[in-house]
N, CA, C and O of each residue as an XYZ file, in Angstrom:
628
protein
N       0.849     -1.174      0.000
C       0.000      0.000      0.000
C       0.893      1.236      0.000
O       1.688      1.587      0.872
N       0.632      1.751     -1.024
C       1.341      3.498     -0.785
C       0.192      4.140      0.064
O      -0.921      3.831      0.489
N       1.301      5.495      0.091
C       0.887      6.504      1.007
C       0.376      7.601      0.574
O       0.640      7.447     -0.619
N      -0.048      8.394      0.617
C      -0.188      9.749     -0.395
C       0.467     10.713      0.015
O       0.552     11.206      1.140
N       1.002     11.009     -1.083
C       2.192     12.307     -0.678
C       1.732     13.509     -0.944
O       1.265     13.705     -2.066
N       1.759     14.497     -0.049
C       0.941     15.901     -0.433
C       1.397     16.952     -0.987
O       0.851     17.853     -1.625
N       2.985     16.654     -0.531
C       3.389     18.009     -1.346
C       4.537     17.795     -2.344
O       5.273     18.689     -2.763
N       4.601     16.328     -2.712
C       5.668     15.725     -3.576
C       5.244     16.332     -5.364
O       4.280     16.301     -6.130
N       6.696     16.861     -5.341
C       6.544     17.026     -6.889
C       6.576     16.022     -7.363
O       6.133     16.052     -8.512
N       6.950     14.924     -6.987
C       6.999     13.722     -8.502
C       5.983     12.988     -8.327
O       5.864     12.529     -7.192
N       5.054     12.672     -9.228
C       3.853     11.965     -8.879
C       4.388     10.341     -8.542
O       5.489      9.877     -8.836
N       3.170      9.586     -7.782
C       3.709      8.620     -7.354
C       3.667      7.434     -8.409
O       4.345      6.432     -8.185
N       2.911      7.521     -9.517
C       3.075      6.538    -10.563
C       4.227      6.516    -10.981
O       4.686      5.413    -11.277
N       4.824      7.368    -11.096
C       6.270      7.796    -11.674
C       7.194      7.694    -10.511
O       8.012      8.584    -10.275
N       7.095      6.778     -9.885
C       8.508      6.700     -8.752
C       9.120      5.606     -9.464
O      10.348      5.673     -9.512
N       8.479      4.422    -10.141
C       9.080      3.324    -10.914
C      10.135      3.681    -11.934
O      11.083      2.977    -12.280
N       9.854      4.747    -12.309
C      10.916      5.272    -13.479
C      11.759      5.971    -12.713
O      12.884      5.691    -13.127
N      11.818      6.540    -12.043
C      12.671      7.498    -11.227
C      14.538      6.653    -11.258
O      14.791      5.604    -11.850
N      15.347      7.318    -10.624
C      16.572      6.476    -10.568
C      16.942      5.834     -9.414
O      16.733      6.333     -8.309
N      17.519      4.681     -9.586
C      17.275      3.549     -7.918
C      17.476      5.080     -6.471
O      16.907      5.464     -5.449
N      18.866      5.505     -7.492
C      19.467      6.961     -6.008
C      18.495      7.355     -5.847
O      18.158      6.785     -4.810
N      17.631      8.035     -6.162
C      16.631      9.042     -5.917
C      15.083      8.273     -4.959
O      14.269      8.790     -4.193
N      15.268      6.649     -5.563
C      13.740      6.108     -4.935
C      14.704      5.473     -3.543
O      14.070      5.634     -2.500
N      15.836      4.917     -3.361
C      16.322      4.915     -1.915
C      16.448      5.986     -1.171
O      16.106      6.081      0.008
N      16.969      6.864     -1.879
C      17.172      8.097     -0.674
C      15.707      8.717      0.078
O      15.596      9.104      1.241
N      14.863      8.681     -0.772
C      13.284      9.142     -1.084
C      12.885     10.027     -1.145
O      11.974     10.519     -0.479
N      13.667     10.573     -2.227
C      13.746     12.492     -2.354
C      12.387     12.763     -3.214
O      12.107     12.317     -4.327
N      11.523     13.741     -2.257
C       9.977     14.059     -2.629
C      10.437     15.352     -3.480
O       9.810     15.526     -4.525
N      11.312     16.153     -3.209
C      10.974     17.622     -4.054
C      12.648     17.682     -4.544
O      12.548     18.014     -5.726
N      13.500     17.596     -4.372
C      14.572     17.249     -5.244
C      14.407     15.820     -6.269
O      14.313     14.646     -5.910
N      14.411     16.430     -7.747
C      14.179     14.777     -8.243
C      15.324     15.108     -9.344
O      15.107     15.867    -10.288
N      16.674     14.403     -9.104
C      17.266     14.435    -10.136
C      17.633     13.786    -10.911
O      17.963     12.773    -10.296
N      17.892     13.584    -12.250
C      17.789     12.888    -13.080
C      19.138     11.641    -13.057
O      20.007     11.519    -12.194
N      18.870     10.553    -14.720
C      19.674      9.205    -14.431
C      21.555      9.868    -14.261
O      22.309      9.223    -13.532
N      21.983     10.881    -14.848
C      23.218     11.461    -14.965
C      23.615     12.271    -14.180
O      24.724     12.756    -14.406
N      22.704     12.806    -12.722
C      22.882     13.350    -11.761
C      22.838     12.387    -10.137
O      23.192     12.622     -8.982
N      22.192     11.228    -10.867
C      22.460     10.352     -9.972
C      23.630      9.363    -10.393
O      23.886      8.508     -9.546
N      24.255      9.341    -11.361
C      25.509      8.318    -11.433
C      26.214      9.033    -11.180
O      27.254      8.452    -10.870
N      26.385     10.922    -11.051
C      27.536     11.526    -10.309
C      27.874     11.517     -8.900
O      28.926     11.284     -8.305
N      26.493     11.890     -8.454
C      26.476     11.477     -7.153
C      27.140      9.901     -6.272
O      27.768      9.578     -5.265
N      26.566      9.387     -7.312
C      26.553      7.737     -6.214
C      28.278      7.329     -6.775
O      29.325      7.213     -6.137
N      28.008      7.213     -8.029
C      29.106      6.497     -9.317
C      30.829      7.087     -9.036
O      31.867      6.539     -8.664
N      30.461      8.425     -9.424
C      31.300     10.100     -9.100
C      31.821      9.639     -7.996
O      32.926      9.100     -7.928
N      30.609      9.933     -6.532
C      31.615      9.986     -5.511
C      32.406      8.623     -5.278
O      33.385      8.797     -4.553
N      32.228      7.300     -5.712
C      32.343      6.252     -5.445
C      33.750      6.504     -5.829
O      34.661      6.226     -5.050
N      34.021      7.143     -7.282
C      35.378      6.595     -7.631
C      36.003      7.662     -7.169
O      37.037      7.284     -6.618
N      35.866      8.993     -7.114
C      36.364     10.183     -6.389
C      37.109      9.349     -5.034
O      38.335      9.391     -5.128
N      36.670      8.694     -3.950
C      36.853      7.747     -2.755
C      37.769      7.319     -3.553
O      38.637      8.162     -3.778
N      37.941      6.044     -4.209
C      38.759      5.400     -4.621
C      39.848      6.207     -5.160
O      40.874      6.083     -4.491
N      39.925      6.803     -5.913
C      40.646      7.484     -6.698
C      42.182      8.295     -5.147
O      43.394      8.088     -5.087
N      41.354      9.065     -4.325
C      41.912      9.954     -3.328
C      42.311      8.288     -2.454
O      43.237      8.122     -1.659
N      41.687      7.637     -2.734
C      42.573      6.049     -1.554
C      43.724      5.786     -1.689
O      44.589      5.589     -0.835
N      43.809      5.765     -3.586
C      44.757      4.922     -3.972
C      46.118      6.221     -4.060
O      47.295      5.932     -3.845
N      45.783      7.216     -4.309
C      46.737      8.559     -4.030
C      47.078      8.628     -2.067
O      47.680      9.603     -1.619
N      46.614      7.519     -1.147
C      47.184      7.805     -0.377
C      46.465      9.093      0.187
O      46.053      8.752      1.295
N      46.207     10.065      0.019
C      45.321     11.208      0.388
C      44.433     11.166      1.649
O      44.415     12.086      2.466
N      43.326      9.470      1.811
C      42.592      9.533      2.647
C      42.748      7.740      2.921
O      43.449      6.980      2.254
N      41.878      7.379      4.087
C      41.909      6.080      4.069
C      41.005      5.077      3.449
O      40.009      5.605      2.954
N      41.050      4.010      3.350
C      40.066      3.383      2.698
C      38.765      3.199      3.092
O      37.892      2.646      2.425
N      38.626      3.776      4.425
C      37.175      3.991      4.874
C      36.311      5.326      4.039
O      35.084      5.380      3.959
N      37.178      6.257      3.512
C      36.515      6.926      2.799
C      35.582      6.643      1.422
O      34.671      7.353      0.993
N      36.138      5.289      0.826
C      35.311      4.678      0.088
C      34.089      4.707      0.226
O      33.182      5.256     -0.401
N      34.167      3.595      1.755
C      32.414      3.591      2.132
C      31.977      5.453      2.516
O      30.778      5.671      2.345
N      32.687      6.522      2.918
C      32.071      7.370      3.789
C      32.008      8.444      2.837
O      31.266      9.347      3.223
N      32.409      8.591      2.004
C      32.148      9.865      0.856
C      30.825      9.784      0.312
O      29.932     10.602      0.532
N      30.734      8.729     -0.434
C      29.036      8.284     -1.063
C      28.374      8.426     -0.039
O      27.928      9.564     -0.186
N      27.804      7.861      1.393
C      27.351      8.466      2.164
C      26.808      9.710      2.440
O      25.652     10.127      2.514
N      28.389     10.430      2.637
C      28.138     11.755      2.690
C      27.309     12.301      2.335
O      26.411     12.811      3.006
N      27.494     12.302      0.813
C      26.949     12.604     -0.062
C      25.667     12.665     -0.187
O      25.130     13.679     -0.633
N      24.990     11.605      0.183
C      23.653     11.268     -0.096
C      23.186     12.004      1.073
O      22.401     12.949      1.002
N      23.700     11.536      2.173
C      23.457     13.323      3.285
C      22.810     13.939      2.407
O      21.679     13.871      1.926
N      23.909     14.691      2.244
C      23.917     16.094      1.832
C      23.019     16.224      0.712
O      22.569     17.365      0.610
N      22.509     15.175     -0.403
C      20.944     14.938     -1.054
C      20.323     15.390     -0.401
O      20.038     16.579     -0.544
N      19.693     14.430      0.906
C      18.690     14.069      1.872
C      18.228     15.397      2.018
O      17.052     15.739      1.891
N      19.498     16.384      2.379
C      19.097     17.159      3.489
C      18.642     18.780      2.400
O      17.836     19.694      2.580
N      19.479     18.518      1.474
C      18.923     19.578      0.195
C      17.029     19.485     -0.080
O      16.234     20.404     -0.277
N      16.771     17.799      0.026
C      15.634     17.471     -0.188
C      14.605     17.728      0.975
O      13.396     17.740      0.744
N      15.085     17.917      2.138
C      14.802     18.661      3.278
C      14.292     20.118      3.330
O      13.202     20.668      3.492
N      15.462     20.464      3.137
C      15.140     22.344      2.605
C      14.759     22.404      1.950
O      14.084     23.431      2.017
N      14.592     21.820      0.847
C      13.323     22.109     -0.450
C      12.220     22.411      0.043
O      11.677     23.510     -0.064
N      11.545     20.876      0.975
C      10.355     20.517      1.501
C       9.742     22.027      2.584
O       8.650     22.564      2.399
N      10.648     22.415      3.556
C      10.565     23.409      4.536
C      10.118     24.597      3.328
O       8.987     25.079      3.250
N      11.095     24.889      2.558
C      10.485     26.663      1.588
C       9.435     26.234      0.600
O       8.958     27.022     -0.217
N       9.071     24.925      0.692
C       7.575     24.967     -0.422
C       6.620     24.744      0.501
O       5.456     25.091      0.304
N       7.023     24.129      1.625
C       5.388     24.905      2.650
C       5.567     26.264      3.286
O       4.660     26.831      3.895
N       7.144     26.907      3.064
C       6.452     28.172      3.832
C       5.749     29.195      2.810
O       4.909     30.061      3.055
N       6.465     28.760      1.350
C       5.518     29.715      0.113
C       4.475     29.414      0.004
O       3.697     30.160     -0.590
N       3.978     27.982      0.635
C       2.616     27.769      0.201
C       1.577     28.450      1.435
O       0.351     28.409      1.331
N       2.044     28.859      2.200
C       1.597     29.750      3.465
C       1.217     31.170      3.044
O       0.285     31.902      3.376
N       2.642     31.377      1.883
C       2.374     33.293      2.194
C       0.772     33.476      1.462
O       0.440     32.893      0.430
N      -0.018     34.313      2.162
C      -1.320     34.634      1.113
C      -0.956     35.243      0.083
O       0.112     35.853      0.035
N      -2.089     35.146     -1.254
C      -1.705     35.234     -2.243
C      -1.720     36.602     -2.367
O      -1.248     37.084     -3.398
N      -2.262     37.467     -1.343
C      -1.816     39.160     -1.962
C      -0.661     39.514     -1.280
O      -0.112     40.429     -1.894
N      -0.001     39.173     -0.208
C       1.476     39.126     -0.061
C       2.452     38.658     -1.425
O       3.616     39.001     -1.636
N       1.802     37.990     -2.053
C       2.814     37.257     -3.743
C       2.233     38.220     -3.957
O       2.905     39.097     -3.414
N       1.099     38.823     -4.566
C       1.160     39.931     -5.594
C       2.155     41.499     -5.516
O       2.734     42.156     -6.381
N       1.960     41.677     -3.798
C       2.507     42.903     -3.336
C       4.629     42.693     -3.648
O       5.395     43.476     -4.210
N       4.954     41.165     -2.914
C       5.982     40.729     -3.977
C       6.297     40.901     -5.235
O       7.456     41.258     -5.446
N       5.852     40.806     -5.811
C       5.856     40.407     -7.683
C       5.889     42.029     -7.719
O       7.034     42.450     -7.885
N       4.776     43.162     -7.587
C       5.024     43.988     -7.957
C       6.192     45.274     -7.636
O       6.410     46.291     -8.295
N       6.974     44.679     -6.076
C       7.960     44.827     -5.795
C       8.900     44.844     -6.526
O       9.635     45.660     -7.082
N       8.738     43.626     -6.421
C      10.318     43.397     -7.640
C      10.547     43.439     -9.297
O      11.539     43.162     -9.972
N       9.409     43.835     -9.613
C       9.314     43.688    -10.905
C       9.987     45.151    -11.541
O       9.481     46.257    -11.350
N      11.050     44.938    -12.218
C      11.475     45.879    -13.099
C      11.039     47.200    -13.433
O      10.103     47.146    -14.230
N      11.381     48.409    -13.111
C      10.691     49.646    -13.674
C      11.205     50.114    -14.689
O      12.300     50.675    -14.730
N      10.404     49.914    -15.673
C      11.024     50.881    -17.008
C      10.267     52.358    -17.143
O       9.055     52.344    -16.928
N      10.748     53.346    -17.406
C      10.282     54.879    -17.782
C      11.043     55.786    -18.161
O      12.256     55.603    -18.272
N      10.629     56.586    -18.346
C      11.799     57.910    -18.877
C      11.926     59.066    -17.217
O      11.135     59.314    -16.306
N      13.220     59.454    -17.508
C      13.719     60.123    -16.670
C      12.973     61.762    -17.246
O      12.781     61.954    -18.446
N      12.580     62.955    -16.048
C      12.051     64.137    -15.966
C      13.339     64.993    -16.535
O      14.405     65.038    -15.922
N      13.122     65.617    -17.694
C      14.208     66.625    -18.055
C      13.605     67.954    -18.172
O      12.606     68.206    -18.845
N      14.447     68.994    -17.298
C      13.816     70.337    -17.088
C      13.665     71.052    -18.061
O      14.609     71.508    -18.707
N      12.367     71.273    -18.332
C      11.996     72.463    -19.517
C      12.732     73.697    -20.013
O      12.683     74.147    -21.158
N      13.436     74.186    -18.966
C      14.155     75.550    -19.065
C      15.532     74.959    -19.356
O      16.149     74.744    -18.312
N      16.210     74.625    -20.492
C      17.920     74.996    -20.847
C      18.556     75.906    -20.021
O      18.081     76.941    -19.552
N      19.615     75.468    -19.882
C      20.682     75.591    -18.657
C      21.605     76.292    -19.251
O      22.423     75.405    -19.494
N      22.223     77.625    -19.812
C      23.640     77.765    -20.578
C      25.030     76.761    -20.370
O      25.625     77.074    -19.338
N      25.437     76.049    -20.841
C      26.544     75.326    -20.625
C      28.319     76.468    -20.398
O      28.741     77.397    -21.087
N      28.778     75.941    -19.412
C      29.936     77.027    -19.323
C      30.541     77.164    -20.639
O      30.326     76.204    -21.380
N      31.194     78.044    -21.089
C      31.712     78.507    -21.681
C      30.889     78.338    -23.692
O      31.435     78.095    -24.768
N      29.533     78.600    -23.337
C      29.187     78.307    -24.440
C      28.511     79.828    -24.217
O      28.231     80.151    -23.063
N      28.217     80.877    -25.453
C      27.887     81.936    -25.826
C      26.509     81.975    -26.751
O      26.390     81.646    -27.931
N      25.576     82.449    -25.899
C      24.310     82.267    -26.663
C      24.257     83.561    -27.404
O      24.910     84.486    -26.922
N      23.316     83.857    -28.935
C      23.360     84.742    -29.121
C      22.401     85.904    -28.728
O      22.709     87.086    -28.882
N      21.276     85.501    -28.236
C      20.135     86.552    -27.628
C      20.599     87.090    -26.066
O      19.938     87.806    -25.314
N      21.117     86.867    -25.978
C      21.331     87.002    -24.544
C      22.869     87.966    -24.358
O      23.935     87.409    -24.621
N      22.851     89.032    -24.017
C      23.917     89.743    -23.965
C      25.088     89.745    -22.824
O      26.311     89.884    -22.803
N      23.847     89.473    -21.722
C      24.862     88.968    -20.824
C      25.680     87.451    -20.355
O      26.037     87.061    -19.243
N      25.778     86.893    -21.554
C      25.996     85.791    -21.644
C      27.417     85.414    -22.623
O      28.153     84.429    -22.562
N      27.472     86.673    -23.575
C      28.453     87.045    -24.207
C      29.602     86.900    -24.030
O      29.848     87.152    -22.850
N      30.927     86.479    -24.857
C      32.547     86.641    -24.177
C      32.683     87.979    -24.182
O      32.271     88.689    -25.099
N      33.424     88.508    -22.883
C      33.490     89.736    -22.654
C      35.328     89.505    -23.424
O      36.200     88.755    -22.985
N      35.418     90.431    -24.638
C      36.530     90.877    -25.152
C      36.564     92.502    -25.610
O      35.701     93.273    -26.032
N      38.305     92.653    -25.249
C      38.115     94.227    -24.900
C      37.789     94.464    -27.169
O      37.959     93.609    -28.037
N      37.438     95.550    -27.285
C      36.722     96.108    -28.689
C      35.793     95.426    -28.742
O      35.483     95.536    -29.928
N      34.807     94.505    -28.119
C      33.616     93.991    -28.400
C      32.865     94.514    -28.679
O      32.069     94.317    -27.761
N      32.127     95.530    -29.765
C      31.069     96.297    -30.184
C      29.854     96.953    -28.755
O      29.551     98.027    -28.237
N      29.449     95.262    -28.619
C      28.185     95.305    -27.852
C      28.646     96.157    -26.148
O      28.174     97.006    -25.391
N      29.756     95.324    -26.237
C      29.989     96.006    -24.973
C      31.059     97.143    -24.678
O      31.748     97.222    -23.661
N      31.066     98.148    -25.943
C      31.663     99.567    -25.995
C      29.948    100.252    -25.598
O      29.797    101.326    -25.016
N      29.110     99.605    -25.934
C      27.736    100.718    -25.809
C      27.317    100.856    -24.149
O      26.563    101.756    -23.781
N      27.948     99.764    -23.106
C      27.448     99.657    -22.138
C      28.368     99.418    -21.534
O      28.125     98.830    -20.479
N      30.311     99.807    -21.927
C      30.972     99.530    -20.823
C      31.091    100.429    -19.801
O      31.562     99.917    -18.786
N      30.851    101.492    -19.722
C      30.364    102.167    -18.366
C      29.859    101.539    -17.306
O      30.146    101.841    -16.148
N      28.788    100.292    -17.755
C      27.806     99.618    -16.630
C      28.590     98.801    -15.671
O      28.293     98.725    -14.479
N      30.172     97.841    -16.527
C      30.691     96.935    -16.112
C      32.114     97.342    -16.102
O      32.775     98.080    -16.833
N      32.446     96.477    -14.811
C      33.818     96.490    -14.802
C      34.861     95.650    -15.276
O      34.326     94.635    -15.722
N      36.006     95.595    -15.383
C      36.781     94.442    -16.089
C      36.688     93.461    -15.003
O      36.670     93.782    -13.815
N      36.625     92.183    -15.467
C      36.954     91.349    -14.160
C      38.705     91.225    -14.047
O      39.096     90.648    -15.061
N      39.786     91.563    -13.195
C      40.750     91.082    -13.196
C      40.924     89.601    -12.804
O      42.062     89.169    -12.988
N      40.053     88.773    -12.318
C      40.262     87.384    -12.047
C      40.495     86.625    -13.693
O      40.963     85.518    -13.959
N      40.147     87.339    -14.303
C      39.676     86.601    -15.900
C      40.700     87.283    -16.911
O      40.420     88.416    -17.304
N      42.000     86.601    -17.411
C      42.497     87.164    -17.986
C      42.602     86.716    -19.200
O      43.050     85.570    -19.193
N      42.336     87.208    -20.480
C      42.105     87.236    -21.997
C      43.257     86.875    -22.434
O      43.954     87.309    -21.516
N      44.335     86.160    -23.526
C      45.443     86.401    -23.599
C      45.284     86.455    -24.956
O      46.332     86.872    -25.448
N      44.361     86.199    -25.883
C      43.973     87.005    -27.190
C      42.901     87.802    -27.181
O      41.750     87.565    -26.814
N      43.789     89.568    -27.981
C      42.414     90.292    -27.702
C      41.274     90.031    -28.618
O      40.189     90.580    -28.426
């Protein structure tokens, strides 16, 4: 008699096909496939062997790496299980208020209506905006008003 599994991604008709690693260990929400389980089991098996025969570790690591390993499956398949019931908790307008959180803003940036004179650029309507050079026409009619700046020195007249 099976059991019914409630929050298993892999349906249970389909555990027969699954890979032996995956239906011993009895991973409900990690399900990885036939080439992720011959790394695991196969991989670490000869990885062990391999580091034995280099002297590296002892020959108990044979048996204790694959092990490990499958741990460290188990327990991935663990934490899976824990964050798909706590998402299945959050209410669904907490996910919407999410989603629209994070979702990308595209728009155009506010550019100020009024033009800015750029330094050293000379508009022509604007008089006081002018390069002040000494014989400048415009400003023989109104140099009375202004003074020279001495901070600003011209070195072509």
């Amino acid at each position: 008699m099976t059991r019914p599994r409630r929050w298993a991604t892999v349906p249970t008709d389909g555990d027969r096909y699954r890979p032996l690693y995956a239906r011993v260990l009895g991973l409900r929400f990690v399900n990885p496939g036939g080439v992720l389980c011959f790394l695991f089991f196969e991989g670490a098996l000869v990885l062990a062997v391999l580091l034995a025969l280099a002297e590296l570790v002892t020959w108990w690591a044979v048996l204790v790496l694959p092990a490990v390993v499958a741990t460290m499956v188990k327990l991935n398949d663990l934490v899976a299980e824990v964050v798909i019931r706590t998402a299945a908790q959050v209410p669904e307008q907490e996910r919407d208020r999410f989603r629209r959180q994070m979702a990308p803003v595209v728009g155009r940036a506010s550019v100020p209506s009024a033009a800015r004179p750029l330094p050293g650029v000379v508009r022509g309507g604007d008089p006081a905006l002018r390069a002040a050079r000494p014989g400048d026409p415009e400003l023989q009619s109104d140099a009375g008003d202004r003074r020279p700046d001495p901070a600003r020195h011209h070195p072509f007249p």
